[in-house]
N, C-alpha and C positions, 0 to 999 in steps of 0.2 A: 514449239514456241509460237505465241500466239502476237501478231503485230509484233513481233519484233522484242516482245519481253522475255526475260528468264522468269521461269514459275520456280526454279528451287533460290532462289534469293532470300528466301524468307525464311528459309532452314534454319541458319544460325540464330538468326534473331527471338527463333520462336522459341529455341534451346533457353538463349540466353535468358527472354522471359519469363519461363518457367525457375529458373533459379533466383530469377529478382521476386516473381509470386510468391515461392517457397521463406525467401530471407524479410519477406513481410511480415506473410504466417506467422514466421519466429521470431520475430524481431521484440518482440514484448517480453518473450519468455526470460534470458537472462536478468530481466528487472525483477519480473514477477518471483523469479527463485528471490534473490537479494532482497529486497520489500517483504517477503514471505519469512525467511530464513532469519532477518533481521529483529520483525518486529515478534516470531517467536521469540528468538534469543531475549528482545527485553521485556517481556513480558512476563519469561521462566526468571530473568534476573531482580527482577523486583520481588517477584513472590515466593523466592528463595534468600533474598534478603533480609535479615529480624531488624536490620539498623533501621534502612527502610523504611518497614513495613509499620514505624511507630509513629506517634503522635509528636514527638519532642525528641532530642538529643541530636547529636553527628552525625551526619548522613542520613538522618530520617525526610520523609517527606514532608512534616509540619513544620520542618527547620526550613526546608530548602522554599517552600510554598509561602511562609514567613519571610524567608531573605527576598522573594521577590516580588511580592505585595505592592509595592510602590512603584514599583521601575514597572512595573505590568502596562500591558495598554487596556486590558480591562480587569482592574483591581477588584474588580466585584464577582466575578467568578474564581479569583483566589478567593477571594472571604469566602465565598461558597464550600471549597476546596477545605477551609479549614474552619468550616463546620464540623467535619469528620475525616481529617485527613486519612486516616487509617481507613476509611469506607472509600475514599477518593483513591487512593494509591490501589485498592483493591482491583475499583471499577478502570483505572486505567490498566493494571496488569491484566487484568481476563480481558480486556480490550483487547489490547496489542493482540494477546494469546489467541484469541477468535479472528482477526483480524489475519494474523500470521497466517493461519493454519489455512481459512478460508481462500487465500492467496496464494499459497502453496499449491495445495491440490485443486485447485479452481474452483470451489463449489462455492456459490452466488457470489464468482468473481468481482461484478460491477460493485454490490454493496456491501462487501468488504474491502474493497476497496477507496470506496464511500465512507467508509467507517475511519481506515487510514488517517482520508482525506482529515478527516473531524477531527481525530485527535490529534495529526499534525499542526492542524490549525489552529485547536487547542492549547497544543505545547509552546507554538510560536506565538501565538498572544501574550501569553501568562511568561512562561520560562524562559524565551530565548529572546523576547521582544526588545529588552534594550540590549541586546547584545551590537556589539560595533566593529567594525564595518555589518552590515547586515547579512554579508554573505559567510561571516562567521557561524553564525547560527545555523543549523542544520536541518530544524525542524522546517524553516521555507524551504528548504531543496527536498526534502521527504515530501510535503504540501504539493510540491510541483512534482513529484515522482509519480503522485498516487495518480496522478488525471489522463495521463495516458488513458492505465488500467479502468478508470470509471471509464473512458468513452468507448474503450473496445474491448473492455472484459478477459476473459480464457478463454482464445480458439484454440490451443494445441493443448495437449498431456494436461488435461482437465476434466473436473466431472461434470461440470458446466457442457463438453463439446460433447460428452458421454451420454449425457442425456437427452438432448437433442438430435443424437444422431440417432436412441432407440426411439426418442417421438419419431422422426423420419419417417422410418423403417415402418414401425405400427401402423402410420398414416396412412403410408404406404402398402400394407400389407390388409389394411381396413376398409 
């Protein structure tokens, strides 16, 4: 003992540490599955869809894109939308679908996560904006899911931590 201090005082604390470091690390991951496993799921559900995936009739997107042209907060990008709805419904299912996937296994985490970000913003413009109370809507709580993920990406069980850790290495070995 030096002055009168204990030197193993710090033992526990440094244990504990390490288990608060580690549940940081992770702490993104089970979003990152849900946001990934999610927006696959709607994005295979669209483009498995034929009701969908049409211009006109029930349950199509020109119907639902149509029902909500007015109540929009920017009605100008539905009209956009149903320009081509069938090319719009496309370009948001390979969204999700790249979007998902990219999220999933971490590869260019930030800006498919960015991508997310866009189309949730998107949906919550267009589709969910007059919904009421607001916390109804869901598309602002996916909106706010995604930004974690942009600000700190895939550091565990990703190809994103995968490939930075072979640049590392090379750096390191160069």
């Amino acid at each position: 003992m030096a002055h009168g201090m204990r030197t193993d005082s710090h033992t526990s604390y440094m244990r504990n540490n390490g288990w608060r470091e580690n549940a940081s690390r992770y702490a993104l991951l089970p979003l990152r599955i849900f946001l990934g496993v999610t927006f696959i799921y709607a994005g295979l559900d669209k483009l498995t869809d034929s009701a969908f995936m049409s211009a006109s009739g029930a349950g199509s997107i020109g119907e639902m894109m149509e029902g909500v042209r007015d109540i929009s907060a920017i009605p100008a990008l539905v009209d956009l939308s149903l320009k081509n709805p069938v090319g719009f419904g496309y370009a948001i299912a390979l969204g999700e679908l790249a979007v998902g996937i990219g999220t999933l296994i971490g590869l260019f985490a930030r800006i498919a996560a960015l991508g997310g970000a866009l189309i949730s913003l998107s949906l919550w413009l267009t589709v969910s904006w007059s919904t009421e109370p607001y916390y109804y809507g869901n598309d602002l709580a996916y909106l706010m899911a995604w930004l974690p993920l942009i600000l700190a990406g895939a550091a565990v069980f990703s190809a994103d931590a995968m490939i930075a850790t072979r640049r590392r290495h090379s750096s390191a070995l160069g």
